[in-house]
C-alpha positions as a Markdown table, in Angstrom:
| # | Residue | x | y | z |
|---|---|---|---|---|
| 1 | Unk | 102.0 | 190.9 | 103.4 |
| 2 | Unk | 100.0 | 190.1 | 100.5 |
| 3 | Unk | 98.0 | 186.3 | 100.3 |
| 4 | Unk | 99.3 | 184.1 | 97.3 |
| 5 | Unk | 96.8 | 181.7 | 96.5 |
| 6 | Unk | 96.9 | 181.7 | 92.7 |
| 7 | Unk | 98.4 | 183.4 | 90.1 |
| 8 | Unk | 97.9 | 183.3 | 86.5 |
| 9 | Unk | 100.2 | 185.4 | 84.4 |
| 10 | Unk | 103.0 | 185.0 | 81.7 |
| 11 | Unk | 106.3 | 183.2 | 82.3 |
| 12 | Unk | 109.6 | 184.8 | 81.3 |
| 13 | Unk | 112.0 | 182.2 | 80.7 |
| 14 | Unk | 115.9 | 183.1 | 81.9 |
| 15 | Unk | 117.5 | 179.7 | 81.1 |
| 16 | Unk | 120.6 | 180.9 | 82.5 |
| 17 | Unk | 122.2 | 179.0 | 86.1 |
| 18 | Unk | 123.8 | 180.8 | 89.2 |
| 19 | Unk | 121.9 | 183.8 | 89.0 |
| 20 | Unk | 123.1 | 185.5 | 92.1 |
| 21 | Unk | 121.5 | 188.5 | 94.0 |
| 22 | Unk | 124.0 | 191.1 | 92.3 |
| 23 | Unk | 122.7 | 190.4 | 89.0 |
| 24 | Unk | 119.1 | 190.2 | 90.7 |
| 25 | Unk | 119.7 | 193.7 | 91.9 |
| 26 | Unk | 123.0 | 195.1 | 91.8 |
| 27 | Unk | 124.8 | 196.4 | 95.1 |
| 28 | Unk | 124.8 | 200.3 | 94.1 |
| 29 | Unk | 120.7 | 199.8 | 94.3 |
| 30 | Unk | 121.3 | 198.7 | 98.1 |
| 31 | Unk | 121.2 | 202.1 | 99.9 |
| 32 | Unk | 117.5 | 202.1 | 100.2 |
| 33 | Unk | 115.7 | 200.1 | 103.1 |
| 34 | Unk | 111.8 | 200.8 | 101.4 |
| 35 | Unk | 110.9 | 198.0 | 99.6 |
| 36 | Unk | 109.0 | 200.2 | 96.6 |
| 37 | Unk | 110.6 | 201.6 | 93.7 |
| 38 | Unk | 113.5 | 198.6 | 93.3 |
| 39 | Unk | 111.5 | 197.3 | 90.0 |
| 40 | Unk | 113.1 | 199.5 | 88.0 |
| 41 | Unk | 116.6 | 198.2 | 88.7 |
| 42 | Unk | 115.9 | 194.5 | 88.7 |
| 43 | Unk | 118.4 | 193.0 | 86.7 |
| 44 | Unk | 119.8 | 196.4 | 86.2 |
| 45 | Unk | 123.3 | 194.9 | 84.7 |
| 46 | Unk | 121.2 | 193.0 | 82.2 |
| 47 | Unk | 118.2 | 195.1 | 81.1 |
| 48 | Unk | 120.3 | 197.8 | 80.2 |
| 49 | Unk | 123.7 | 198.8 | 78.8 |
| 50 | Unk | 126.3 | 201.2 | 80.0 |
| 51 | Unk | 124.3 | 204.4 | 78.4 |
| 52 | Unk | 120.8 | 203.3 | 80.2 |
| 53 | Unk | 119.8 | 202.1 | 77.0 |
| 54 | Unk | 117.8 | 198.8 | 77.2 |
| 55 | Unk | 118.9 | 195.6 | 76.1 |
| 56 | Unk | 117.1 | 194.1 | 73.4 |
| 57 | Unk | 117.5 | 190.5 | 73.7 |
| 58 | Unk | 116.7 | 190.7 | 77.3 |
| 59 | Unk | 114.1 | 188.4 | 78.2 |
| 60 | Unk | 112.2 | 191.4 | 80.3 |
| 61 | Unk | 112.5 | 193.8 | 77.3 |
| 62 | Unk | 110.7 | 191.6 | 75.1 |
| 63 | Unk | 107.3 | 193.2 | 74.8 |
| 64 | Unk | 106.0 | 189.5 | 75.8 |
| 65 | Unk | 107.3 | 189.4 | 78.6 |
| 66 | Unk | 107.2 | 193.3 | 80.1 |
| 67 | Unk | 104.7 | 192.1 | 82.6 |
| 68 | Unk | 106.2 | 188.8 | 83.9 |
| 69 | Unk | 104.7 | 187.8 | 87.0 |
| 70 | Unk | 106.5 | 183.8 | 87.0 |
| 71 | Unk | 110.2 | 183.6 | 86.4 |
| 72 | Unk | 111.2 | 180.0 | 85.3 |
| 73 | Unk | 115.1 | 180.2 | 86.0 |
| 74 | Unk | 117.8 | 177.8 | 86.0 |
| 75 | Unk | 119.2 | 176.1 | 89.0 |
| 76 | Unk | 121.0 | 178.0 | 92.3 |
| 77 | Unk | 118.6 | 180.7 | 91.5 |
| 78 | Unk | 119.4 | 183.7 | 94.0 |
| 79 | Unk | 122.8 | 182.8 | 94.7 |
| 80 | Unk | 125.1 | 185.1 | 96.4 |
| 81 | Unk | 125.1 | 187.4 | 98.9 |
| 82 | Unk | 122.0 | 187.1 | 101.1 |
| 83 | Unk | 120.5 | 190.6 | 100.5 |
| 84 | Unk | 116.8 | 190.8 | 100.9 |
| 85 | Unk | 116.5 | 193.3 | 98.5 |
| 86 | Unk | 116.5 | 190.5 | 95.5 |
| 87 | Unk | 113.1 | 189.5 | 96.3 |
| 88 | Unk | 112.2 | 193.2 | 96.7 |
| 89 | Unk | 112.7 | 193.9 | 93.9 |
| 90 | Unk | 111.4 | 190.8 | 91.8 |
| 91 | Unk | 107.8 | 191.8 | 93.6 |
| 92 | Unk | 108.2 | 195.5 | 93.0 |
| 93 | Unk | 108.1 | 194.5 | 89.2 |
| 94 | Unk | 105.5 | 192.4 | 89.6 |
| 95 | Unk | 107.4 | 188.7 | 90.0 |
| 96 | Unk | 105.1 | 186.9 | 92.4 |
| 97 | Unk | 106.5 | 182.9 | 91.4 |
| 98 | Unk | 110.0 | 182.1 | 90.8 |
| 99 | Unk | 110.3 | 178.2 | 89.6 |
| 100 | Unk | 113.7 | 176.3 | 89.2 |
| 101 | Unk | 115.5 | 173.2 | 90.2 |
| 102 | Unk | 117.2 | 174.6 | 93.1 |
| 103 | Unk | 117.8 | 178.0 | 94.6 |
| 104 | Unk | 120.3 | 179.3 | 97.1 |
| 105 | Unk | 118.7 | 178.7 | 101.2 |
| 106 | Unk | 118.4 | 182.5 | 102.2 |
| 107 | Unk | 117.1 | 183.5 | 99.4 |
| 108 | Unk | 114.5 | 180.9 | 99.3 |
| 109 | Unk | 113.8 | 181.5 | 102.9 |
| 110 | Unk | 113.2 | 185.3 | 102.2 |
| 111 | Unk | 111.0 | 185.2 | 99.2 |
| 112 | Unk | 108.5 | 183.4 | 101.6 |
| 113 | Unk | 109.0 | 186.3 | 104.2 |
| 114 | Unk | 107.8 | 188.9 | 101.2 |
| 115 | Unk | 105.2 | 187.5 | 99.5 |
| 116 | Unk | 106.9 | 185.3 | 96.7 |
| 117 | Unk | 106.4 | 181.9 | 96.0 |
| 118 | Unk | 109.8 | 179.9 | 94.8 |
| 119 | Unk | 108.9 | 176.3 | 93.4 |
| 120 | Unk | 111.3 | 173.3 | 93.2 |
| 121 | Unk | 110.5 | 170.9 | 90.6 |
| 122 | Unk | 112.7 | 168.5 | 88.8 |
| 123 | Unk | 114.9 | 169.0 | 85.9 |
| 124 | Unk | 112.3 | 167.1 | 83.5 |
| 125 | Unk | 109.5 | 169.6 | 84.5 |
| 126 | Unk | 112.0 | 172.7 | 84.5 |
| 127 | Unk | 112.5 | 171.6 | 80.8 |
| 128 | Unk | 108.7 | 171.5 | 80.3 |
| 129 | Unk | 108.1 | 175.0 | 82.0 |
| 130 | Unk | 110.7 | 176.4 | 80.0 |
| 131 | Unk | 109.6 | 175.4 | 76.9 |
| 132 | Unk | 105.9 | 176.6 | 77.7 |
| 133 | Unk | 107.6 | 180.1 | 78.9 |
| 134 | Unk | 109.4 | 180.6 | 75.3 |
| 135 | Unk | 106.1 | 181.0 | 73.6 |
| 136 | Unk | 106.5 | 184.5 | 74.1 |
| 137 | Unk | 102.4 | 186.2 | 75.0 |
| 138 | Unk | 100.8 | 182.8 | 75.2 |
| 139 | Unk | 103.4 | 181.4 | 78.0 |
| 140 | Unk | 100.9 | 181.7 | 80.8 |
| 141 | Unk | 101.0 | 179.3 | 83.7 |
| 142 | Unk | 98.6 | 179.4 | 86.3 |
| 143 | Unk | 99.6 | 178.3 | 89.8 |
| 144 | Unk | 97.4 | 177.4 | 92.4 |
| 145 | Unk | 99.5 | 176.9 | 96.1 |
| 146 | Unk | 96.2 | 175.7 | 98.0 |
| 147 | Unk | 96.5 | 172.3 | 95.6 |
| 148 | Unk | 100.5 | 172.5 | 94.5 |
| 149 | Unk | 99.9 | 172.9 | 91.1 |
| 150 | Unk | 101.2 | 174.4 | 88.0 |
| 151 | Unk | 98.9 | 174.1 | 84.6 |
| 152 | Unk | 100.5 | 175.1 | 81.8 |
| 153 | Unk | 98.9 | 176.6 | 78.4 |
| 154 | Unk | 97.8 | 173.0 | 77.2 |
| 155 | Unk | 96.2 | 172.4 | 80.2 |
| 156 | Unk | 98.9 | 170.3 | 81.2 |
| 157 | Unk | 99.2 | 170.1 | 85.5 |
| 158 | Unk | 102.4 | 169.5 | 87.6 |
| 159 | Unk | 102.3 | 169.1 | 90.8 |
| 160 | Unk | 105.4 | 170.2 | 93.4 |
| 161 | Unk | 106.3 | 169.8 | 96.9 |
| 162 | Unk | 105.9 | 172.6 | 99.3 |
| 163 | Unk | 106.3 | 172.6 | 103.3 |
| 164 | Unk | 103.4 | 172.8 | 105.2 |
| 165 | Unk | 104.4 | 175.8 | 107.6 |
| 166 | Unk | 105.7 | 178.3 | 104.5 |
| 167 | Unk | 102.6 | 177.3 | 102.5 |
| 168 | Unk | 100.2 | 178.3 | 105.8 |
| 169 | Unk | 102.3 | 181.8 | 105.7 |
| 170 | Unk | 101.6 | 182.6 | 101.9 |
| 171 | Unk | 98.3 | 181.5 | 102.2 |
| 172 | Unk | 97.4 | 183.8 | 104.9 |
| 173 | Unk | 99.7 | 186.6 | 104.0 |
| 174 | Unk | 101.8 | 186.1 | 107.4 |
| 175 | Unk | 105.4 | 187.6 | 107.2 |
| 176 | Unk | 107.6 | 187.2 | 110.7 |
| 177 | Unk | 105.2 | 190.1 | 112.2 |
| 178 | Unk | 101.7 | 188.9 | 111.0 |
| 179 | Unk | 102.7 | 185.2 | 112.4 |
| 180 | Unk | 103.9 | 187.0 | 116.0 |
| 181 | Unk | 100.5 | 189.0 | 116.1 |
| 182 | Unk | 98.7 | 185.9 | 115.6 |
| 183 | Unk | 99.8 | 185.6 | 119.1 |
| 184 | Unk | 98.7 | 188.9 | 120.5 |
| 185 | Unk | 96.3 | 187.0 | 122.9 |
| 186 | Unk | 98.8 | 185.3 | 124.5 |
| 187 | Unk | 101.3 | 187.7 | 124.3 |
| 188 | Unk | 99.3 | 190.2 | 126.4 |
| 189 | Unk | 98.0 | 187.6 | 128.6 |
| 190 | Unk | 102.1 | 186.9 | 129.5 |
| 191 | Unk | 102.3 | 191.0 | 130.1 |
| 192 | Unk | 99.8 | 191.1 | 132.2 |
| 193 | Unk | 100.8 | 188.2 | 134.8 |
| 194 | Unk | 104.4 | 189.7 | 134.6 |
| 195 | Unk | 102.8 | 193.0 | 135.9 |
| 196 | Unk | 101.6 | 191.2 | 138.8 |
| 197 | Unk | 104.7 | 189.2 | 139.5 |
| 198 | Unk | 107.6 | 191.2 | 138.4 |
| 199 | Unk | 106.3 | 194.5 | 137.9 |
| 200 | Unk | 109.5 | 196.2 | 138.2 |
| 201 | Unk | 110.2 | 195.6 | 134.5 |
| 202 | Unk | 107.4 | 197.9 | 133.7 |
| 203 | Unk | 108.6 | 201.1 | 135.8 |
| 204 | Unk | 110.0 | 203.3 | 133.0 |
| 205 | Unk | 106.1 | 203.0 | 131.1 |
């Protein structure tokens, strides 16, 4: 899994609440267990209309916003169905920081276990962050993870709350299989004494 340490890209602002996983990536898009190639669905219901058309209005189709890496949402943000293919998909298009007031536990659980940071702050700041993000090319935010910050395009900083086990993982690019090999030593030091003591377990190797 890729390291976030910081990230400084434009913020699309989708002031809407209860965004759920279906309008995240829609179910028909759920077939597929690779984690490439989902981008170009994301919000699939919403970017485009019934003929494949996009939507204009939509905050994504906006030439300002095309290459979004921060999403500053409203609150219960990944709501739904717990499908891990929502924050598939947001990294496939490039979404690497997802800030609102709240989101929905499994969600907010996996976008840790792919690479994505999702930042609770207050409704004050979400105001603040949203109103940076609507100025269209020059809504960039940079966040830094290491110090818990977010500076906005007047230089302005806020600072947000982030548990000290998830932030380790994003910092060192450790999904549920990079934090088990981190372990390898002692993992193979436990096979090895089982050998000795039990070492019918290993007869069909």
């Amino acid at each position: 899994m890729e390291k976030f340490t910081t990230l400084t890209g434009v913020a699309a602002p989708m002031n809407k609440i209860n965004v759920d996983t279906d309008m995240i990536i829609p179910k028909q898009f759920l077939k597929t267990i690779k984690r490439a190639g989902l981008g170009k669905n994301l919000f699939d219901e919403m970017r485009f209309d019934r003929d494949g058309n996009e939507v204009e209005d939509f905050v994504l189709n906006q030439p300002a916003y095309r290459e979004a890496k921060i999403l500053v949402a409203g609150d219960n943000f990944g709501c739904g169905s717990s499908r891990e293919h929502a924050p598939w998909a947001l990294l496939d298009f490039g979404i690497r920081c997802v800030i609102s007031t709240s989101f929905a536990d499994i969600f907010y659980n996996n976008c840790f276990k792919n690479g994505i940071l999702p930042i609770k702050v207050s409704k004050e700041q979400l105001d603040q962050l949203m109103d940076d993000a609507e100025r269209g090319a020059n809504a960039t935010l940079t966040v830094d993870l290491a110090t818990q910050t977010i500076q906005g395009p007047d230089g302005g900083e806020i600072a947000f709350e982030m548990d000290d086990f998830k932030k380790h993982c994003l910092l060192n690019g450790l999904d549920d299989v990079g934090l088990t090999m981190e372990n390898k030593g002692k993992i193979e030091e436990f096979e090895n004494q089982t050998k000795g003591s039990q070492p019918w377990l290993f007869a069909a190797e």
